[in-house]
N, C-alpha and C positions, 0 to 999 in steps of 0.2 A: 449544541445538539443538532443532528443532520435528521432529517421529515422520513419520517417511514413512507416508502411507497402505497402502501395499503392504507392508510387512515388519513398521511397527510400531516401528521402531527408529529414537534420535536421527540421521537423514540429512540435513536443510538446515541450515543456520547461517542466524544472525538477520540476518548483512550481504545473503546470499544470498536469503533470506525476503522480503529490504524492494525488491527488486527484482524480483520472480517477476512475472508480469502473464499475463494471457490467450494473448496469441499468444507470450511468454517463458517460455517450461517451465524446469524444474530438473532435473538428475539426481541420486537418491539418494547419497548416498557409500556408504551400506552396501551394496546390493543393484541400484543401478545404473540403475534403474526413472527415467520422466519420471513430476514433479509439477506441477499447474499448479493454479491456482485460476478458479472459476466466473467468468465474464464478468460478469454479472448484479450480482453483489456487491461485484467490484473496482471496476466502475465507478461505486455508489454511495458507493462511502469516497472517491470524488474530489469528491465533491460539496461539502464543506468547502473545497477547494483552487480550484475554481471560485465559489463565494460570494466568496471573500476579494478574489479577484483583479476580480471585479463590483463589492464594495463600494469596493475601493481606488480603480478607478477613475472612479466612481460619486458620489464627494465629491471635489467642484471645494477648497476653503480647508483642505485637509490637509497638513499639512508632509510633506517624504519620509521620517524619521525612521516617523510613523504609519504612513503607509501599507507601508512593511517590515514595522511590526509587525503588522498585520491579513494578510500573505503569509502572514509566522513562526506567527502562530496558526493560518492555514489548510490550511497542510503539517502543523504538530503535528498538529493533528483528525484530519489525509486521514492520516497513519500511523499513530496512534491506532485509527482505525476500520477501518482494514487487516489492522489485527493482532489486532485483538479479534474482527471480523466478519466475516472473507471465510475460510475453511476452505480448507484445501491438498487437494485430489482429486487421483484418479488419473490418467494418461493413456494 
C-alpha cells in the first residue's frame, strides 16, 4: 500500500497505483480524498515504452520473438520509472 498524501496513511494499493494517470485520479480508502499524479513526470516514465515500440519497429531482420522482447523491456522500464519517479499528489 503507497501513503495518501492527504492523511498520510496506507490508502492505494500497488494494483491501483500502476493504473493512476493524469486525467485517472484515485480515491483514498482511508479518508476518501482524490490522488492523482503530476502530468509532467507520468508522461516521462512512458518514454521507455515509446523507444521500445520505435526500435521494434525501426529494425527491418528482427524475428517476432525480439521484437516482443524490446516491448517486455519497455513496459518493464515505463513501470519501473512510474513507480520510482512520478510522486502521487493531491487533488
Amino acid at each position: 500500500m503507497y501513503l495518501c498524501p492527504h492523511c498520510n496513511k496506507p490508502g492505494i494499493s500497488t494494483l491501483r497505483r500502476s493504473w493512476l494517470g493524469p486525467a485517472l485520479p484515485a480515491t483514498c480508502t482511508v479518508c476518501g480524498s482524490q490522488i492523482g499524479v503530476p502530468y509532467g513526470k507520468s508522461m516521462l516514465a512512458l518514454t521507455p515504452l515509446f523507444l521500445g515500440i520505435v526500435l521494434a519497429s525501426l529494425v527491418r531482420d528482427i524475428s517476432f520473438a525480439a521484437s516482443v522482447s524490446i516491448w517486455l523491456v519497455g513496459i518493464g522500464a515505463m513501470f519501473w520509472m512510474f513507480f520510482k519517479f512520478v510522486p502521487l499528489i493531491k487533488r
